[in-house]
N, C-alpha and C positions, 0 to 999 in steps of 0.2 A: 864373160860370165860375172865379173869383178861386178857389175850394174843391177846385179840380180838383189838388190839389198834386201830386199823381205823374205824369197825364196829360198836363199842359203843356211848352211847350218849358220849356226853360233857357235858349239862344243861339238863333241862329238857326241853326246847326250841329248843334243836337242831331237827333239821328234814330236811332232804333231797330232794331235788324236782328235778329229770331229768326230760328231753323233750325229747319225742318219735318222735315227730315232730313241727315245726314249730307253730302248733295248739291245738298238745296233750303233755300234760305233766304227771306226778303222784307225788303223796307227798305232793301238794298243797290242795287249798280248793277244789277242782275238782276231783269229784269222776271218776277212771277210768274204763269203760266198756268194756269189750274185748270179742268177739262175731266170730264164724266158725267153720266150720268139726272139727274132729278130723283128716281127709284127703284130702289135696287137691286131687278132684278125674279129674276134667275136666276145662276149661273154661268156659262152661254154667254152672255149679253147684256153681262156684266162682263168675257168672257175679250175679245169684239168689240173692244170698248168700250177697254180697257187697255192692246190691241196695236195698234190702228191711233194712238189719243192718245201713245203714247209715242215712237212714229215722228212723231210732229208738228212739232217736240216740244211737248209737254205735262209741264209738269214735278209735275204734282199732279191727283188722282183725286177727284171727289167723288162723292156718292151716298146718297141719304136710306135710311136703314132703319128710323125713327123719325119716322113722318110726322104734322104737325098739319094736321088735316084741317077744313075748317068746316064739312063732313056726317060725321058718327058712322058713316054707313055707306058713306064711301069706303074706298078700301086703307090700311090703317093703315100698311104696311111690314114689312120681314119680322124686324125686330127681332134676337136672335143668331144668327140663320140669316144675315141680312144683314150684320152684320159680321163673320162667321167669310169671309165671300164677301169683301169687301171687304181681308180681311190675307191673303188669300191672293193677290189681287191685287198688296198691295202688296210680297210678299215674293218673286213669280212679275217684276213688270215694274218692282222699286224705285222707284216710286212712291208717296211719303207720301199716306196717306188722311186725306177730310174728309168729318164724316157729324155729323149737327144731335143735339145732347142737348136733349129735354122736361124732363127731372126729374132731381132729385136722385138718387131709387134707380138710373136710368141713367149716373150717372157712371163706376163702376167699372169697370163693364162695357165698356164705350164705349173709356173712358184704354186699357182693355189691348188692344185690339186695334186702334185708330184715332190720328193722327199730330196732330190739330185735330180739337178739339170747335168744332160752332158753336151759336151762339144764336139761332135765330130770330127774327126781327120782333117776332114774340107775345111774345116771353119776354125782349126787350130791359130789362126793367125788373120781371124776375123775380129778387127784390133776395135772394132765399133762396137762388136756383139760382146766381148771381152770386155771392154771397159764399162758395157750396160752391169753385165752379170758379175761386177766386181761392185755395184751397189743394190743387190740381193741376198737376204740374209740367209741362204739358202745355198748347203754344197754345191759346189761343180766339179764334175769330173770333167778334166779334160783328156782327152788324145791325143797322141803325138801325129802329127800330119804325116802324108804318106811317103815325104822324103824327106821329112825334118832333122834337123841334129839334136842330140841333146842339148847343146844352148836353145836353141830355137824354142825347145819343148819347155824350160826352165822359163825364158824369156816372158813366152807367152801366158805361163802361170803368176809371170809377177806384174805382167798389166793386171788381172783382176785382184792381185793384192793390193798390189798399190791404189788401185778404185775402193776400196773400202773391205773389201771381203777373205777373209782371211780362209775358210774353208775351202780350200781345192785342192783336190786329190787327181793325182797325177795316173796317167794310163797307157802301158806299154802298148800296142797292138798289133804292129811290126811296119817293118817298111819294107818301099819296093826295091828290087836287087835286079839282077841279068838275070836270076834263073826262075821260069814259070813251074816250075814245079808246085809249088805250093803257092797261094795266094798271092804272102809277102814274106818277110824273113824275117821272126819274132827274136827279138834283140835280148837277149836274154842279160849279154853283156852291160847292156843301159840300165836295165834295172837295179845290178848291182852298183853302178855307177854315180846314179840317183841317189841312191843309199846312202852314200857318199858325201854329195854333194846339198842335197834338200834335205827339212825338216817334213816336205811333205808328204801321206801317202800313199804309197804307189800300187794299183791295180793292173795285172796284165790280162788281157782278153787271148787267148789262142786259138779262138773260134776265128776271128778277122784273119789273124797271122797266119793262117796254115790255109783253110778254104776247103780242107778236106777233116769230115767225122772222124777217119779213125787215126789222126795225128792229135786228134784234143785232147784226150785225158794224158798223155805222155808230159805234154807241153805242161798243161796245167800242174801237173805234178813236179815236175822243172822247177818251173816261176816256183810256187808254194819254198822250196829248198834253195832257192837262191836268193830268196826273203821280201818275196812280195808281201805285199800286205792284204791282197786279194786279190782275187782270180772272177772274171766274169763272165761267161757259157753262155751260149744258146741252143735253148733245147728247146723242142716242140713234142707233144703225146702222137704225131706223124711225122716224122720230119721230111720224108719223100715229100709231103706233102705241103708244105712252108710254103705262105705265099711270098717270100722272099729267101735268099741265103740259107736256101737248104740245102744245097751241099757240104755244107759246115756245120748245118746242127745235128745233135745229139738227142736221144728220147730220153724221154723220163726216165728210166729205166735205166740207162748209159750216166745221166745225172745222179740217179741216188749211189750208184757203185762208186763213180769217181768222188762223191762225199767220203765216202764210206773208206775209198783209199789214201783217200789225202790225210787221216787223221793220223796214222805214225810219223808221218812227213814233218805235219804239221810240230808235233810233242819234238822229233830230233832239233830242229831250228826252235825251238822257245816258244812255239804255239799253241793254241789250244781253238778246237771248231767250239764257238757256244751252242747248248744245248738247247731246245723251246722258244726261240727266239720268234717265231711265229706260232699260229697258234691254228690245230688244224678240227675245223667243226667237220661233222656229217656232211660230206656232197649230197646235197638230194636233188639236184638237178642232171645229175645223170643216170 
């Protein structure tokens, strides 16, 4: 980890705070809330989806349109249909958008319409795509791969440092163990770890970790008190009905409660959820 020279702390003080937008940031006292499908499926599933999260509040949108899939013949995603859908979102409810980059030839694309590229699992140690997205001026969140260590995880955030890009926010999301019970097994222990060890912010997902709805709000409430820096859910207004990882999502409805519980959590560890960080017009499209 000694090689990690841009990743590691300096003091114990040091800590890192990008701005996903103008009005959201992470790393700071502001706890960050990240809320959507695992699939952008339509415009009405997104318009649902972005007016009742911003009333939560929910201060960030995510939403796959570039999906990896381990069948060739699942829904791939809807690719620039799905991110024209997603900036329209964020330009309708000001909420910064986060949607996963595959490849290098989807960077472009991706940077211009989206607020955070992330990195999937898979591609945590996609040392090509990593060192692309390390000359984009534009967050990444990365994941930790699904049997990675914390070096590994550290590692692969200081290829895109070291390329030029200092904004990347780190993400717990679990790894794999011997027991199928749950998904994976969310490392709660690395978070604090991380803490530790980086300046940088760190996000756990417990929607990936667990695989099942009503393990999420526990988990999330966890991470939040063991000092993530944010937490990021997926929820859908059906979730039976997800055309992807809907075993693991949560409704709308299950989302604004778990907002709604996280905020003592939040105040005990030095938090605070920001208020209005999105901005919610009349739905008249449903």
């Amino acid at each position: 980890m000694q090689k990690a020279k841009l990743a590691l702390k300096a003091n114990s003080e040091h800590k890192t705070v990008i701005q996903l937008s103008d009005r959201v940031s992470i790393g700071g006292p502001d706890l960050l809330i990240v809320g959507g499908p695992c699939s952008v499926e339509n415009q009405m599933q997104m318009e649902i989806i972005a007016n009742r999260l911003a009333a939560a509040p929910v201060q960030a949108l995510r939403g796959g349109v570039y999906k990896p899939r381990t069948s060739p013949y699942d829904f791939q995603g809807l690719g620039v249909e799905g991110l024209q859908i997603l900036a329209s979102m964020r330009d309708r409810y000001g909420l910064p958008v986060i949607t996963e980059v595959m490849a290098i030839s989807q960077i472009e694309e991706i940077a211009a319409h989206a607020d955070v590229l992330q990195v999937g699992s898979r591609n945590m140690q996609n040392f090509d795509l990593l060192k692309a997205l390390g000359q984009v001026n534009k967050p990444v969140l990365l994941k930790r791969g699904l049997a990675a260590t914390i070096e590994e995880l550290v590692m692969a955030a200081e290829y895109i440092l070291s390329h030029g890009n200092s904004q990347v926010i780190l993400c717990e999301r679990g790894i794999r163990s011997f027991d199928s019970y749950t998904r994976n097994v969310l490392d709660l222990g690395a978070v604090v770890a991380l803490r530790q060890i980086t300046h940088l912010p760190i996000v756990v997902d417990p929607s990936h970790a667990t695989g099942k709805r009503e393990l999420v709000a526990d988990l999330a409430r966890a991470a939040v008190a063991c000092g993530a820096d944010g937490i990021m859910v997926e929820c859908h207004p059906e979730p039976e009905k997800s055309i992807s990882d809907a075993r693991q999502t949560i409704s709308l409805e299950d989302m604004v409660s778990l907002v709604r519980s996280l905020e003592p959590i939040a105040a005990a560890v030095g938090r605070s959820i920001p208020v209005g960080a999105g901005i919610v017009p009349r739905l008249s499209c449903v």
